[in-house]
ROTOR-31790 format. One record per residue (C-alpha): x, z, y; residue in three letters. Coordinates in Angstrom, 3 decimals. Each point is the difference from the previous one (the first is absolute). Example, Ala and Ser with C-alpha at 12.3 -4.5 7.8 and 13.67 -1.06 7.14 Angstrom:
BEGIN
((12.300, 7.800, -4.500), "ALA")
((1.370, -0.660, 3.440), "SER")
END
This chain:
BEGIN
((-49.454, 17.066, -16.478), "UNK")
((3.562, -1.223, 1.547), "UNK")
((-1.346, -3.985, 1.214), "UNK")
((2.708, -2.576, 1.018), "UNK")
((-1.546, -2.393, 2.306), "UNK")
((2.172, -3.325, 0.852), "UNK")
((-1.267, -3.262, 0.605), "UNK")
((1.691, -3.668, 1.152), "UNK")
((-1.060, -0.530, 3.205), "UNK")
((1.465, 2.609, 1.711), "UNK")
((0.222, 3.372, 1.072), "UNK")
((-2.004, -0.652, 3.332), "UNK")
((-2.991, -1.677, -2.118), "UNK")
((-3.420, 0.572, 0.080), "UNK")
((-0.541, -0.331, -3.459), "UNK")
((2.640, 2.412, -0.761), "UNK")
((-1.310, 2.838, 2.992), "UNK")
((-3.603, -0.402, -1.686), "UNK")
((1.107, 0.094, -3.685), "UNK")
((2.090, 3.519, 0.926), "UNK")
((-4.008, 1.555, 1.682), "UNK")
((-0.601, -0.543, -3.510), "UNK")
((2.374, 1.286, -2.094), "UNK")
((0.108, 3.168, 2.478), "UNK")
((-3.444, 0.716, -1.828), "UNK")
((1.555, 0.248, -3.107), "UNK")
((3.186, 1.880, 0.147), "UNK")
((3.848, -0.171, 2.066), "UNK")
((0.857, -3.362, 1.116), "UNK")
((3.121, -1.009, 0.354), "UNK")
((0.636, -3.699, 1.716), "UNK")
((3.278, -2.083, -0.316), "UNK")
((0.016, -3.754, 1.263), "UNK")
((1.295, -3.007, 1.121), "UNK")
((1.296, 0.665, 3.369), "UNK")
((-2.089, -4.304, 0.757), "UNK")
((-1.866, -2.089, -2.070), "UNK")
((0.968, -0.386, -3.440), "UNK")
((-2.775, -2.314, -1.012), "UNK")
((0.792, -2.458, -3.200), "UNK")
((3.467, 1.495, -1.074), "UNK")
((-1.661, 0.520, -3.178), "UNK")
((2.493, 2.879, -2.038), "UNK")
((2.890, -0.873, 1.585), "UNK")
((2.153, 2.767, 1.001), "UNK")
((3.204, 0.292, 2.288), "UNK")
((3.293, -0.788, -1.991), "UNK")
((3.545, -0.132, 1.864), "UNK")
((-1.683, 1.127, 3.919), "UNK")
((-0.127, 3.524, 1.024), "UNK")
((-3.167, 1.753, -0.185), "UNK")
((-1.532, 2.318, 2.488), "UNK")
((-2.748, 2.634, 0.491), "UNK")
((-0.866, 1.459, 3.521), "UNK")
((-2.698, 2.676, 0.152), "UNK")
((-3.126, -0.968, 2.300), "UNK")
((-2.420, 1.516, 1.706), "UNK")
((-2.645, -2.700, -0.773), "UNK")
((-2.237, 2.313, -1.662), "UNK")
((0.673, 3.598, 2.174), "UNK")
((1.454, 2.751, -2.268), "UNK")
((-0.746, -1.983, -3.080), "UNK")
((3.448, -1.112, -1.980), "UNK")
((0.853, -3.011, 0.556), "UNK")
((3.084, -2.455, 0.069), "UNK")
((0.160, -3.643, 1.025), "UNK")
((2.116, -2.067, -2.596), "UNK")
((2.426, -2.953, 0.966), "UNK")
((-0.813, -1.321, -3.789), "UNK")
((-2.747, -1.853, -1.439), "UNK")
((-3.141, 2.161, -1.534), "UNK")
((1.741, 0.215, -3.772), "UNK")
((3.023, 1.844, 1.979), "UNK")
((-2.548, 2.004, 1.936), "UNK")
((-0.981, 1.129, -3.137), "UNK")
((3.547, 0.393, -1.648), "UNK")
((1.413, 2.216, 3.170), "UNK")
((-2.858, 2.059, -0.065), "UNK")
((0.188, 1.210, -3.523), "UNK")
((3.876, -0.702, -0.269), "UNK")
((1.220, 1.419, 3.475), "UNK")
((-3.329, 1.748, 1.501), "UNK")
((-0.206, 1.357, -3.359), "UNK")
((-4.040, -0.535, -0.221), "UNK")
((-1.374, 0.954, -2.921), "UNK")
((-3.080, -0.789, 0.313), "UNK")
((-3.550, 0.001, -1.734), "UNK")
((-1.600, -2.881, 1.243), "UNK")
((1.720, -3.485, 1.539), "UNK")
((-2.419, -1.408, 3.040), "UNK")
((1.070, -3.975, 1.361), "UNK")
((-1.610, -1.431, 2.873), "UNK")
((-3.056, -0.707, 1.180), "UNK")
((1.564, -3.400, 0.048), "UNK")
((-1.340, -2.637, 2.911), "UNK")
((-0.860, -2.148, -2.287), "UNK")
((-0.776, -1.397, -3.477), "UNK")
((1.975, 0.318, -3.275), "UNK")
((-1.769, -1.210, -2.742), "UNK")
((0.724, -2.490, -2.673), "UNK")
((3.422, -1.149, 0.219), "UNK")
((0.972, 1.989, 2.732), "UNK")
((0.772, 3.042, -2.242), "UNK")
((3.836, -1.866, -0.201), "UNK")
((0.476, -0.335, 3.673), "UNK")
((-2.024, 3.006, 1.771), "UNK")
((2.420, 2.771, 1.410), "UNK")
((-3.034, 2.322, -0.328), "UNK")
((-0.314, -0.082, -3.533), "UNK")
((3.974, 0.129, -0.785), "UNK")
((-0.201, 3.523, 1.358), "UNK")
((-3.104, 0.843, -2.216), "UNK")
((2.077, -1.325, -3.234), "UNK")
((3.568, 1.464, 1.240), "UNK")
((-2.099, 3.415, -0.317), "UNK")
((-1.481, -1.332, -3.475), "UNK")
((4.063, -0.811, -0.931), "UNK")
((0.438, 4.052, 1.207), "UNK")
((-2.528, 1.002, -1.836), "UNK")
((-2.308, 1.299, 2.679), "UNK")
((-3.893, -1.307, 0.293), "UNK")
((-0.027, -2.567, 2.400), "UNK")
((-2.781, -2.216, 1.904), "UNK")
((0.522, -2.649, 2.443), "UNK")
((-2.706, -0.806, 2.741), "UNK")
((-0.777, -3.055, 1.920), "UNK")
((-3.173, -1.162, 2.043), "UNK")
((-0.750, -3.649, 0.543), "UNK")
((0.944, -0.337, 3.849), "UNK")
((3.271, -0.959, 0.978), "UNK")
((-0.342, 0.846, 4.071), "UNK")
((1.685, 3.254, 0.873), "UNK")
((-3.022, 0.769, 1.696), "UNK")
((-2.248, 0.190, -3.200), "UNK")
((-2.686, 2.659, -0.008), "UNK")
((0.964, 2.595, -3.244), "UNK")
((-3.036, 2.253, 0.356), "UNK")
((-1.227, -1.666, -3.135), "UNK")
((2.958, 0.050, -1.472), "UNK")
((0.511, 3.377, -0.036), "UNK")
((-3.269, 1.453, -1.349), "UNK")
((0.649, -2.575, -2.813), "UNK")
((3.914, 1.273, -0.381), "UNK")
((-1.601, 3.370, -0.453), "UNK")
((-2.564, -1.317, -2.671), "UNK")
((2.447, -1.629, -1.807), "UNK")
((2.373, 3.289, -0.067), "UNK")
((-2.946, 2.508, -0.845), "UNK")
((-0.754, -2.681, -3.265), "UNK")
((4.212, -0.408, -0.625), "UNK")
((0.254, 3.929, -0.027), "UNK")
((-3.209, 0.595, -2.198), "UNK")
((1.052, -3.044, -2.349), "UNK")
((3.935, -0.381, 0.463), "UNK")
((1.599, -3.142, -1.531), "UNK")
((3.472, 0.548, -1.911), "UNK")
((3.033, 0.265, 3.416), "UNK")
((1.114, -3.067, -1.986), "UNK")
((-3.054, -1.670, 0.840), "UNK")
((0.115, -0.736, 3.949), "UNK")
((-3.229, -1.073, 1.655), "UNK")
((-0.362, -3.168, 2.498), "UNK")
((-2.879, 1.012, 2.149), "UNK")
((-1.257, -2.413, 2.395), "UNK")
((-2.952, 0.442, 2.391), "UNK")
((-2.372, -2.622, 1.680), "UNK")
((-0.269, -0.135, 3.710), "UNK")
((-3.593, 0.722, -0.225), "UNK")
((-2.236, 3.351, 1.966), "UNK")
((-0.096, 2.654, -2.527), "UNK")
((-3.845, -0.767, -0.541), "UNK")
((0.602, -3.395, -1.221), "UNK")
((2.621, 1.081, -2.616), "UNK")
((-1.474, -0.430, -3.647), "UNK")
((1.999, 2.428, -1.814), "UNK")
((3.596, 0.350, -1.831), "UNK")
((0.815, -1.963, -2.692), "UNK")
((3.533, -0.308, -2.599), "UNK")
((0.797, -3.440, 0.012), "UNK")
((3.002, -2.113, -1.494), "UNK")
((1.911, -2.313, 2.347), "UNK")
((-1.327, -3.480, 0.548), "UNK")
((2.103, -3.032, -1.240), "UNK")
((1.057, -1.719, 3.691), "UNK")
((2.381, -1.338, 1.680), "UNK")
((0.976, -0.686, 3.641), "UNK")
((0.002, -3.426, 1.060), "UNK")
((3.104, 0.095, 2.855), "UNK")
((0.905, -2.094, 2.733), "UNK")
((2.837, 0.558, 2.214), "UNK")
((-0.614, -1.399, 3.729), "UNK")
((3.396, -1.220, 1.831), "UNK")
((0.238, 1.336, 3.551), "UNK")
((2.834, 0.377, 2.289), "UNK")
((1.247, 2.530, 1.801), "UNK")
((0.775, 0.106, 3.929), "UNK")
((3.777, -0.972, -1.068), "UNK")
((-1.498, -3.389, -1.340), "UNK")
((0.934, 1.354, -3.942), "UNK")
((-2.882, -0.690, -2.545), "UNK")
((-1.497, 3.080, -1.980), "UNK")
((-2.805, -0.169, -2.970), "UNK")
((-2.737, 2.394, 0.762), "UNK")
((-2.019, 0.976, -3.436), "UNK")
((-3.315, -0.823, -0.246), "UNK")
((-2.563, -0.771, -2.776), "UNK")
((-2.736, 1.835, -1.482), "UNK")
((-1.308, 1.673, -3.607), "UNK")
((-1.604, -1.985, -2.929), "UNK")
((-1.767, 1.629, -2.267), "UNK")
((-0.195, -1.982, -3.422), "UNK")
((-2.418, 2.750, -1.764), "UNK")
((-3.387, 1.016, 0.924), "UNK")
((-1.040, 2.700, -2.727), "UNK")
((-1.623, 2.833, 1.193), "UNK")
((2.601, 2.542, -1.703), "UNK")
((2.523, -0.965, 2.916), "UNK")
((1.210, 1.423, 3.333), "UNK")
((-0.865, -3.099, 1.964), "UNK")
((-3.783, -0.128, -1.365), "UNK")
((-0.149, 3.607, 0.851), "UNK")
((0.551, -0.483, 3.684), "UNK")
((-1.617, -2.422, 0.286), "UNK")
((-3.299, 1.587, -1.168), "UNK")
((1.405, 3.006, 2.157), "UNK")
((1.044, 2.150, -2.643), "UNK")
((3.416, 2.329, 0.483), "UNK")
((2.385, -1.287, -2.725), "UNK")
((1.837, 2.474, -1.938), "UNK")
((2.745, -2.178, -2.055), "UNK")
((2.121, 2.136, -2.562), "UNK")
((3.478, -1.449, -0.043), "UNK")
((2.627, 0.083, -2.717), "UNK")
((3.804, 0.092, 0.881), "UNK")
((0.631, -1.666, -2.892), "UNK")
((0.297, -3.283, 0.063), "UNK")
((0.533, -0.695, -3.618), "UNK")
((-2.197, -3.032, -1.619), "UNK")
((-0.455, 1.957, -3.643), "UNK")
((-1.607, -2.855, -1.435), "UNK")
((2.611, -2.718, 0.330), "UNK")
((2.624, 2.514, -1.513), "UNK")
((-0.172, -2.037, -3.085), "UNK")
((-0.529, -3.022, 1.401), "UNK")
((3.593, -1.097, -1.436), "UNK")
((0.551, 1.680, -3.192), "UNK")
((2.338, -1.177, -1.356), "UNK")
((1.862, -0.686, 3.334), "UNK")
((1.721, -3.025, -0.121), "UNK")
((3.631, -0.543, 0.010), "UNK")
END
């Protein structure tokens, strides 16, 4: 298989080094990211600035470029300049969660669905620790379950999959299961501080909410320490309020 890897926190990542060990199993990796962090630019993509890729040797003879764009333009350049073709779209391991609502603002998963937009079969990654120093040796024997089970039992490349991994040993995982996302919000707070020019700046700050506790959802599944696999659709259409005015009033 030809494997894209990308992710949204950056070409020097952890996640991103130990996702590519993977997906080196599996067939030829190819990497293109964000050149820094790219965390919560949810699908945005670069209109009106210049965009750049610049080869790097992050990875030793491997191919890979460093993108001045968000993930969704990593993804864009490499099939649309790079011209990557490939079989299989990789994103992350993410440092960090993206469950529930997070779908809409994770950089991660906009690469998975850019590839589901192109077509190509595409799963995005992400283990529950944020610190840069998080320890992926879990993560990547359960990356490699979860692709043995995708390539046995492949979903539609419409159909991108949201995989998120507690930050649990290996022994204490309880298995894989396909959840939906939970209903949740984030309850924000922005905290004023100044800067050393005496000029106030808001800090974001807050934390998640979940308002469902079913045991079909990603947020019950982690935490029973279960891997949730969460099929997404890229279509946001609400079918069943299509006739919620008919007639439409004039």
């Amino acid at each position: 298989m030809r494997i894209l890897v990308c992710n949204d926190d950056g070409i020097t990542a952890p996640g991103l080094k130990a996702l590519v060990e993977v997906a080196q199993e599996f067939g030829e990796v190819v990497v293109v990211a964000p050149d820094r962090p790219q965390s919560g630019m949810g699908h945005a993509i670069s209109i009106g600035v210049p965009l750049r890729l610049y080869p790097s040797r992050e990875f030793g003879s491997l191919p890979a470029w460093a993108c001045s764009g968000t993930p969704a333009d990593c993804v864009k350049l490499a099939t649309g300049v790079l011209g990557e073709k490939p079989d299989l779209l990789l994103s992350g391991i993410n440092h960090g969660a993206n469950f529930s609502i997070s779908v809409f603002y994770s950089g991660t998963l906009s690469a998975a669905i850019e590839g589901a937009f192109e077509g190509i079969p595409s799963i995005g990654f992400s283990l529950l620790d944020y610190s840069m120093e998080a320890d992926f040796t879990a993560a990547r024997a359960l990356v490699r379950e979860v692709l043995l089970l995708y390539l046995s039992h492949p979903f539609p490349p419409h159909v991108p999959l949201n995989v998120n991994i507690p930050n649990l040993p290996l022994s204490e995982i309880r298995g894989i299961r396909l959840t939906r996302q939970a209903k949740g919000r984030f309850v924000e707070q922005f905290e004023k501080r100044m800067d050393p020019y005496g000029q106030p700046y808001y800090w974001l700050v807050g934390r998640f909410e979940s308002q469902d506790t079913e045991p079909d959802t990603d947020v019950w599944a982690l935490e029973k320490g279960f891997v949730s696999v969460c099929p997404l659709l890229i279509d946001l259409t609400a079918y069943s309020y299509l006739q919620h005015w008919q007639p439409i009033p004039r």
